[in-house]
N, CA, C and O of each residue as an XYZ file, in Angstrom:
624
protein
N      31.519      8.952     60.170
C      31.584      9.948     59.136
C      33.031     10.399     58.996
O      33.783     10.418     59.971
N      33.448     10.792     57.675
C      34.951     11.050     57.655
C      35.141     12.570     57.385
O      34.355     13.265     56.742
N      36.347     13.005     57.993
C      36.667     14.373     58.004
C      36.745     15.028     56.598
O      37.513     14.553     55.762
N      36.159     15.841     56.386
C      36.310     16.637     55.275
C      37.778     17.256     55.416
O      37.985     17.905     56.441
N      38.792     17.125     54.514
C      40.060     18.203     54.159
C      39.464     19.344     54.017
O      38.287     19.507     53.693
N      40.148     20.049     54.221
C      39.938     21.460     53.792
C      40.574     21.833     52.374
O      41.507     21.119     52.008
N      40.115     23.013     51.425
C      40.298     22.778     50.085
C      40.964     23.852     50.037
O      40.632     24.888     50.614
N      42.282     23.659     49.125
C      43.043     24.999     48.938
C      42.653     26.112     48.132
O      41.596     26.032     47.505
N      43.271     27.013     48.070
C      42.889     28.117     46.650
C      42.657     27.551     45.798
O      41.457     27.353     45.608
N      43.621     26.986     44.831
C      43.939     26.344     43.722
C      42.795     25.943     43.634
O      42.136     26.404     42.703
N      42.109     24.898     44.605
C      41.147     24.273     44.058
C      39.776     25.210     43.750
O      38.853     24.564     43.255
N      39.536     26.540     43.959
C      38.386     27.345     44.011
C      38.313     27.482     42.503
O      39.247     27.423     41.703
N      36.631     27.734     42.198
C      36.371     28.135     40.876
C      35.355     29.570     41.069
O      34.470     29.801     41.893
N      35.795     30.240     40.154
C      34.695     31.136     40.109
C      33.046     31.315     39.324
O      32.918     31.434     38.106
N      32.552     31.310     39.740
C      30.935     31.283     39.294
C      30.443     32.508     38.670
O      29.702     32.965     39.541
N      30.419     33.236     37.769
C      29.432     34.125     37.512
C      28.095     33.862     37.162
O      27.795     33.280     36.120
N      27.050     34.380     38.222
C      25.276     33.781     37.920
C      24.986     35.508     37.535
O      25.051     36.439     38.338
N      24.689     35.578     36.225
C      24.321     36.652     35.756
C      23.010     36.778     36.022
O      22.572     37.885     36.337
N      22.196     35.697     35.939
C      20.463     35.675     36.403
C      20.346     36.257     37.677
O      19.404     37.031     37.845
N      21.409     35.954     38.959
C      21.486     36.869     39.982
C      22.608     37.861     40.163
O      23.206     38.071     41.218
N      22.822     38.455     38.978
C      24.033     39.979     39.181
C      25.090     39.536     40.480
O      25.414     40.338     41.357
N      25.493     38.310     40.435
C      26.600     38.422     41.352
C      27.481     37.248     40.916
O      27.082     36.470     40.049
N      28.989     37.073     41.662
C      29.520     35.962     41.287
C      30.030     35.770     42.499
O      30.052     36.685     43.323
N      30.602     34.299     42.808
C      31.609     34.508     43.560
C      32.098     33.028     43.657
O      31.796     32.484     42.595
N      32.748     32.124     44.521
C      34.052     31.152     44.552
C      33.298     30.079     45.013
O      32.663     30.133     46.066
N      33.346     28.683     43.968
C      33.512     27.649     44.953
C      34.363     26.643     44.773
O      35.231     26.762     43.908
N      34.278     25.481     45.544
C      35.628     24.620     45.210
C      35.338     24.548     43.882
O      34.296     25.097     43.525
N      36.193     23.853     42.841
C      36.087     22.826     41.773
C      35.484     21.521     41.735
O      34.653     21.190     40.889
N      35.817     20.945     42.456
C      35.113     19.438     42.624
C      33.755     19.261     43.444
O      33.168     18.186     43.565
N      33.312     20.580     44.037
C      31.688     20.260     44.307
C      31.178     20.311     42.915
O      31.551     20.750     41.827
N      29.617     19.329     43.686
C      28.109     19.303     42.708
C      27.722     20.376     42.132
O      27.567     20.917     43.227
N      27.377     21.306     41.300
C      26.161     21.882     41.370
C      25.001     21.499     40.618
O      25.022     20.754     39.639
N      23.685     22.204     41.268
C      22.302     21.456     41.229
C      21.506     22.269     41.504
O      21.178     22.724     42.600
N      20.861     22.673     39.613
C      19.784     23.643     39.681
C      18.449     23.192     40.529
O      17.969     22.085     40.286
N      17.893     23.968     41.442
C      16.461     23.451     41.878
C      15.523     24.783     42.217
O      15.857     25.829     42.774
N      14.172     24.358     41.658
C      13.321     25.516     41.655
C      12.020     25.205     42.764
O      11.048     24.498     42.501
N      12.220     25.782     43.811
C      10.958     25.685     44.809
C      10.024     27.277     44.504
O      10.218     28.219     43.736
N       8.934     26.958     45.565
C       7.635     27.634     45.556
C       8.136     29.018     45.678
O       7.475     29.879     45.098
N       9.380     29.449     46.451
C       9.646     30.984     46.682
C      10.951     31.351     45.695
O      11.107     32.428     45.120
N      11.759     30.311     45.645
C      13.057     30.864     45.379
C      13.563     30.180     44.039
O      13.071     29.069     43.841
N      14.589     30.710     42.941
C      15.391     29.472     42.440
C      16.916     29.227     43.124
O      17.677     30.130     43.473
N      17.104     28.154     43.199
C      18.383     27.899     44.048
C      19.732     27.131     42.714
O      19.554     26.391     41.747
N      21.176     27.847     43.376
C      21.787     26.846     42.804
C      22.535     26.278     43.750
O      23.216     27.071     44.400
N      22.618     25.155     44.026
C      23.022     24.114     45.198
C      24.838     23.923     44.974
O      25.452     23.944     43.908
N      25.224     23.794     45.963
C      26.487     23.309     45.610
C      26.524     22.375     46.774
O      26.082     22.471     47.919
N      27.338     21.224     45.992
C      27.595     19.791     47.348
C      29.191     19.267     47.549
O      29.855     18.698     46.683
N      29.363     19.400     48.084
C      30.682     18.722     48.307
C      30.514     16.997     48.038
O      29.444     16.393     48.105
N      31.983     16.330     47.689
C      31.635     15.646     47.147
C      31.166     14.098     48.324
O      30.677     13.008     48.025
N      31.577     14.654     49.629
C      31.090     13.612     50.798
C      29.901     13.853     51.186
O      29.328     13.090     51.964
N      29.211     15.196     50.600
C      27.859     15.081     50.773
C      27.102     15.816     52.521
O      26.032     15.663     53.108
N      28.395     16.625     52.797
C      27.997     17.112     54.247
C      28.369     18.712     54.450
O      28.407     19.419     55.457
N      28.618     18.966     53.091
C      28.343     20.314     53.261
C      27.759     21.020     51.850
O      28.168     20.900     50.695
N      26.538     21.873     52.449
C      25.251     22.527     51.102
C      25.581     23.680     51.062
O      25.648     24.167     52.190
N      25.913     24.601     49.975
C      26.075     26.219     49.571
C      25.187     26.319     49.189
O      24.982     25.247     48.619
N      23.959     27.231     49.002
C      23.146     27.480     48.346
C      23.213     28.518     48.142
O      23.867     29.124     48.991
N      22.544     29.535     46.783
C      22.385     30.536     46.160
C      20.976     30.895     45.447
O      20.691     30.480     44.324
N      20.239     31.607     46.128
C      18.771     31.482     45.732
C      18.445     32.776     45.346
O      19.116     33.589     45.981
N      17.364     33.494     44.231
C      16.891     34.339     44.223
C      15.595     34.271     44.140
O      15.182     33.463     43.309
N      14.420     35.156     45.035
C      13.456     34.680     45.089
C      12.736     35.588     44.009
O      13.058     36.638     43.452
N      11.323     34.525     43.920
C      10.719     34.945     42.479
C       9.557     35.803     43.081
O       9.094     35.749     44.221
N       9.224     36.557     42.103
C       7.581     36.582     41.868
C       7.424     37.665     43.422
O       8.330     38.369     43.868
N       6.142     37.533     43.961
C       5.548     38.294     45.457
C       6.608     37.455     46.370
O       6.548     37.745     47.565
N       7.142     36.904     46.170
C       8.505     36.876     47.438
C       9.304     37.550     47.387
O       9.804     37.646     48.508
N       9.974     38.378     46.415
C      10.732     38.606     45.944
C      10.437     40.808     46.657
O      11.045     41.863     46.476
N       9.549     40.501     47.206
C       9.188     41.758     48.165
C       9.626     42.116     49.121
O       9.819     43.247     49.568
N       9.928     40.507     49.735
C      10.447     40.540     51.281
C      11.148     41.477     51.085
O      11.418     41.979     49.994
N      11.612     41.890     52.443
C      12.930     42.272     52.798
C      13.884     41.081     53.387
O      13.490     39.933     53.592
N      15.175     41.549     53.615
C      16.230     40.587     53.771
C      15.782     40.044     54.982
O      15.856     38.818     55.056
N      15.409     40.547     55.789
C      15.145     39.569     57.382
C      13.980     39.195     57.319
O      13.513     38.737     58.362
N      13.240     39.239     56.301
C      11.854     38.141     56.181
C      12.604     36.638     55.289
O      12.279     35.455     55.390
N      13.507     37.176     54.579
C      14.296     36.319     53.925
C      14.824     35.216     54.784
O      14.570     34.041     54.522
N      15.289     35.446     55.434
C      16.419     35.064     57.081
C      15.457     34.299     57.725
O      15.662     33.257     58.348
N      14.010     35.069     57.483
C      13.324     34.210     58.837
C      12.351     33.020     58.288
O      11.746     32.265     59.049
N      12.267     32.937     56.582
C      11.812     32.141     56.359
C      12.502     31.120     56.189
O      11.923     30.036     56.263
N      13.889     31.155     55.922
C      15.042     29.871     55.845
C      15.266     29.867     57.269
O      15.541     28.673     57.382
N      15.355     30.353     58.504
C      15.058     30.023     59.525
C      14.176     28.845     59.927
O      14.545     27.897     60.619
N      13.283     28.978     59.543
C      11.932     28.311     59.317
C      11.951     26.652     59.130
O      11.542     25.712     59.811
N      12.751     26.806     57.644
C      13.415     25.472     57.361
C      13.889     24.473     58.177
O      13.548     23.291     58.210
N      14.784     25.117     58.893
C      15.830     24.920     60.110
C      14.987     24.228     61.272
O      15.345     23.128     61.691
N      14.044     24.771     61.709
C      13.925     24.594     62.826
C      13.820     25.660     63.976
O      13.378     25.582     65.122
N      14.403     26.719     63.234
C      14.786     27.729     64.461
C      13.577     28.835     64.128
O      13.280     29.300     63.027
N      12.952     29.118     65.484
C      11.931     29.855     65.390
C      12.398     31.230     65.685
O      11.720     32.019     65.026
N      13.718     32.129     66.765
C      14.293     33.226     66.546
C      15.722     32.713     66.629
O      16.202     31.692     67.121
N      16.489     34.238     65.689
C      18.037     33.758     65.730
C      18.087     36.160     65.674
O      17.460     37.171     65.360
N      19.142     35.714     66.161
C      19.839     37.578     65.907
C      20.443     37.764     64.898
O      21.450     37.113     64.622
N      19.913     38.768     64.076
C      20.145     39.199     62.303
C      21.226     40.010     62.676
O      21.033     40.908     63.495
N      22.444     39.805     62.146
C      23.500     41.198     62.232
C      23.906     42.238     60.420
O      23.769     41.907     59.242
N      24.256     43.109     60.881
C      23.710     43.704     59.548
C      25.530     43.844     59.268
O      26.316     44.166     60.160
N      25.915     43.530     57.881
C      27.347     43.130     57.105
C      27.040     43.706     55.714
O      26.091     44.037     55.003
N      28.325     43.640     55.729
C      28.566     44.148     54.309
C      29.799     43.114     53.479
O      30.658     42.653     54.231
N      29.903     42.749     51.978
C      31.265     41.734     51.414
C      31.051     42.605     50.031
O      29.902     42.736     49.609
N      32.119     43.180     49.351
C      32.317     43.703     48.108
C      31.313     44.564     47.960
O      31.236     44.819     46.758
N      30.425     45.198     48.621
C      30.043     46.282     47.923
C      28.445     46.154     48.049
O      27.652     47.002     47.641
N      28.039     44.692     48.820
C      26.666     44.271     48.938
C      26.232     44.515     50.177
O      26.919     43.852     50.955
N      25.342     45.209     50.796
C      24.719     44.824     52.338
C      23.813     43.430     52.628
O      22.895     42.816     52.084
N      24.405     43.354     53.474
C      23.604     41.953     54.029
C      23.096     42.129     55.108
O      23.574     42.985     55.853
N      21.795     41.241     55.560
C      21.821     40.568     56.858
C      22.219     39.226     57.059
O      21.809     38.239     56.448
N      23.185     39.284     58.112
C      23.247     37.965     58.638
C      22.944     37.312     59.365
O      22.267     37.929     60.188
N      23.090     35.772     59.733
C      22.568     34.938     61.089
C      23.619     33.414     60.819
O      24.059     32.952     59.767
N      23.760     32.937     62.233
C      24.238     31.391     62.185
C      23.786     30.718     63.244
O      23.266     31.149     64.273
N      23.997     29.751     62.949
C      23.380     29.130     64.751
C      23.608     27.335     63.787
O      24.433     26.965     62.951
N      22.170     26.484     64.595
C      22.216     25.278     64.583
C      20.379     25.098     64.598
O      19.361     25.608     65.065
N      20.819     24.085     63.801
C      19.123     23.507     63.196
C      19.329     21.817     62.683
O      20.272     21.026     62.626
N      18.057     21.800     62.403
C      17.888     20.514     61.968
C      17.798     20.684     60.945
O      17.549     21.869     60.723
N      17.891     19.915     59.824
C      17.831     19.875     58.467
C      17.714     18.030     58.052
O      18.364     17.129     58.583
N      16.904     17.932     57.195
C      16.281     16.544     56.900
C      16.396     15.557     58.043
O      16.756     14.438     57.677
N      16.195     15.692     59.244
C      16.614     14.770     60.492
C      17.798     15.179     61.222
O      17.833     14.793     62.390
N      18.602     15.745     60.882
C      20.081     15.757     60.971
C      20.004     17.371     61.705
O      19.272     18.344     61.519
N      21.346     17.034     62.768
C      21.597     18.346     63.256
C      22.995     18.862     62.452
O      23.929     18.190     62.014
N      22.731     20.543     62.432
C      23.109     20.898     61.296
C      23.991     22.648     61.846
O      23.646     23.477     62.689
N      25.098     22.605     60.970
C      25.185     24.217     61.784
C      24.911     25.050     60.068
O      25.240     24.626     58.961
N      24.363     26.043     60.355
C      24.480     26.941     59.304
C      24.723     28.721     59.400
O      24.679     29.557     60.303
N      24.951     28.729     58.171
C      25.088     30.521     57.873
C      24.719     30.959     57.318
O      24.958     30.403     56.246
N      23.823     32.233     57.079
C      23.420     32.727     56.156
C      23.391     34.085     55.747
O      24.211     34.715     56.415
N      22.744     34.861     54.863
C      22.946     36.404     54.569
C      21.874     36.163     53.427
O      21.669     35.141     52.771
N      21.157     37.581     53.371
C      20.229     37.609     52.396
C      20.450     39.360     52.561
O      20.646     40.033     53.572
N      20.303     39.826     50.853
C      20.539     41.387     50.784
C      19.339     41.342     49.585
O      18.887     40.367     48.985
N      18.915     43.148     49.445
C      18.456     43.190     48.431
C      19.730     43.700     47.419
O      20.682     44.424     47.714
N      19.462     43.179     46.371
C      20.811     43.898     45.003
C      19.895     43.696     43.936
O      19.491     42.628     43.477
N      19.626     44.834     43.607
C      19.524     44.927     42.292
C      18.419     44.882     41.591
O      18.272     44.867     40.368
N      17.202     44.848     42.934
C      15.847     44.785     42.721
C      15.879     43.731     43.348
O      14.882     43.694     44.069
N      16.715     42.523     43.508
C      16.174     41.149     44.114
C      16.498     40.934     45.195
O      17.539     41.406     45.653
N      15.433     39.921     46.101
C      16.182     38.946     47.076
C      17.398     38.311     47.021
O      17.278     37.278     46.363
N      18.251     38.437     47.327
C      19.390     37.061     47.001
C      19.459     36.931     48.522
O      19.451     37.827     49.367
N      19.552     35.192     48.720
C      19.723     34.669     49.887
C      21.058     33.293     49.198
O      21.059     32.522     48.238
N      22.142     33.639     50.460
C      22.883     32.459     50.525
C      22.970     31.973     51.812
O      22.888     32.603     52.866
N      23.200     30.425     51.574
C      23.712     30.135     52.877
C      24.642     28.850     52.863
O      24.803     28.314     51.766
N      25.265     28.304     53.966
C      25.968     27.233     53.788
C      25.340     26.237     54.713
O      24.643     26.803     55.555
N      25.360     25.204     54.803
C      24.897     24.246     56.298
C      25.661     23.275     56.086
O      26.106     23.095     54.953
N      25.903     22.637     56.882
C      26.669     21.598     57.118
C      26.927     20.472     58.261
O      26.246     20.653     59.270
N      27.594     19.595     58.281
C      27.051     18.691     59.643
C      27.863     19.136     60.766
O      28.685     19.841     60.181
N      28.136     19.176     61.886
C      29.047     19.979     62.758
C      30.427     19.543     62.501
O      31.260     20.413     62.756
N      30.885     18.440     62.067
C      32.423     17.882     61.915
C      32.768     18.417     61.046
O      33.861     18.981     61.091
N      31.920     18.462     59.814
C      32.161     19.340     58.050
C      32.375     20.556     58.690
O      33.562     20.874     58.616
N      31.623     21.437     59.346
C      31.242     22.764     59.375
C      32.773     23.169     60.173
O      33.556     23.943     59.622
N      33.033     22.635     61.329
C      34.232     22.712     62.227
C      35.549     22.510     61.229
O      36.410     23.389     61.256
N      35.696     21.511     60.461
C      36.728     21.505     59.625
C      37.121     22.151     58.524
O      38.218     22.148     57.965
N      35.955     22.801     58.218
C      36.129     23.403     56.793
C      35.336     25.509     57.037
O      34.889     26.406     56.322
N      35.566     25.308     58.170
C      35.066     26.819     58.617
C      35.766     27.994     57.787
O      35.257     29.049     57.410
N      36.467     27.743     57.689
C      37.430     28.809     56.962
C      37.116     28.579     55.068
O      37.295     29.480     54.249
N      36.758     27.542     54.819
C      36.367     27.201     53.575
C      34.678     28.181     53.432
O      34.364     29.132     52.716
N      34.091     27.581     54.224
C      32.539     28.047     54.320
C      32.691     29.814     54.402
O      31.966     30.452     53.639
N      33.605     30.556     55.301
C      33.869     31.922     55.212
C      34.333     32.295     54.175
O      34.180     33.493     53.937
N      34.993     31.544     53.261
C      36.143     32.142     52.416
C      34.570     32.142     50.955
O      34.403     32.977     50.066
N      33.822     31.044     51.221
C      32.862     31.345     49.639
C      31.949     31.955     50.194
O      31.081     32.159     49.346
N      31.515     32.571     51.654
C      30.556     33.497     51.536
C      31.290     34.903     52.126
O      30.923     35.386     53.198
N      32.174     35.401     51.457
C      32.425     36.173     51.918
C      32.973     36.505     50.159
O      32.949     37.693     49.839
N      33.325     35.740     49.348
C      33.619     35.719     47.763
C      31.896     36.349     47.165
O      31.728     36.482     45.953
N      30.992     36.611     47.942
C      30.169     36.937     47.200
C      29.948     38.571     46.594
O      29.866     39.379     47.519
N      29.844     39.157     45.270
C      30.251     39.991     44.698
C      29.225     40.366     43.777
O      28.388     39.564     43.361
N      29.286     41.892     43.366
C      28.179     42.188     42.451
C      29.167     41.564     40.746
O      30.348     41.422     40.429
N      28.044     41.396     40.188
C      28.459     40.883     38.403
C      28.048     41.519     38.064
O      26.842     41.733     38.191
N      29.179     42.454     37.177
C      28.205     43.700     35.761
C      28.937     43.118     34.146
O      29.456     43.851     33.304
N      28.762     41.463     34.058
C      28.876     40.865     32.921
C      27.560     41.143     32.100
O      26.808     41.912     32.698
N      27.193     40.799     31.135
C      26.617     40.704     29.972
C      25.270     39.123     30.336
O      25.335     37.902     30.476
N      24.493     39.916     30.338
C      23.115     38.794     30.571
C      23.164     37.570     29.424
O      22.298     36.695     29.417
């Protein structure tokens, strides 16, 4: 597998998702990739080697009740990981809970991060995962777009 570079400023774009009242940074040259599962809608972001996932989800409908650490513990879930320690954060003005650790993800061992807050009436859950070489090389990349996450008071 080959080392991911790490991506400069320059290369960051900004996102405003008005459907979830927030915006915030990702490279330029990742994927993104609308996908709608049973709890959440997600917008995916991929790098372009394919070993590191941003996701941005807001959950719909009677999920959308949870609280943030039911949030945490159902993408937990995903993972593999049956407990992890929620720490409670704050980035621009949003409260979060957070968690990181290591899981499996489609076969593959995986490190990830995540945060889920309520804003605005909704769930919003992000997270990043990645393979441990991606995640190790580009750590400061993975902090720098979840920590870009921000309330949006644009125009629906």
């Amino acid at each position: 597998m080959s080392a991911d570079k790490p991506v400069t400023a320059q290369q960051m774009e900004p996102v405003r998702n008005a459907g979830y009242d927030i915006k915030y940074l990702v490279p330029a040259n990742w994927v993104h990739i609308r996908q709608a599962h049973k709890l959440a809608i997600l917008s995916t972001y991929v790098n372009p080697e394919e070993t590191i996932f941003f996701l941005v989800g807001k959950f719909k409908d009677d999920s959308n009740q949870l609280t943030p650490e039911q949030a945490l513990q159902e993408l937990l879930t995903d993972f593999g990981v049956s407990q992890n320690k929620f720490i409670p954060t704050r980035y621009n003005r949003i409260r979060f809970m957070q968690t990181s650790g290591r899981g499996i993800k489609d076969g593959q061992s995986v490190h990830f991060d995540a945060m889920a807050a309520k804003h605005r009436g909704n769930i919003i859950l992000l997270y990043v995962y990645a393979t441990s070489d991606a995640y190790l090389n580009n750590l400061e990349l993975i902090e720098k777009i979840a920590h870009s996450m921000a309330p949006y008071n644009g125009r629906k």
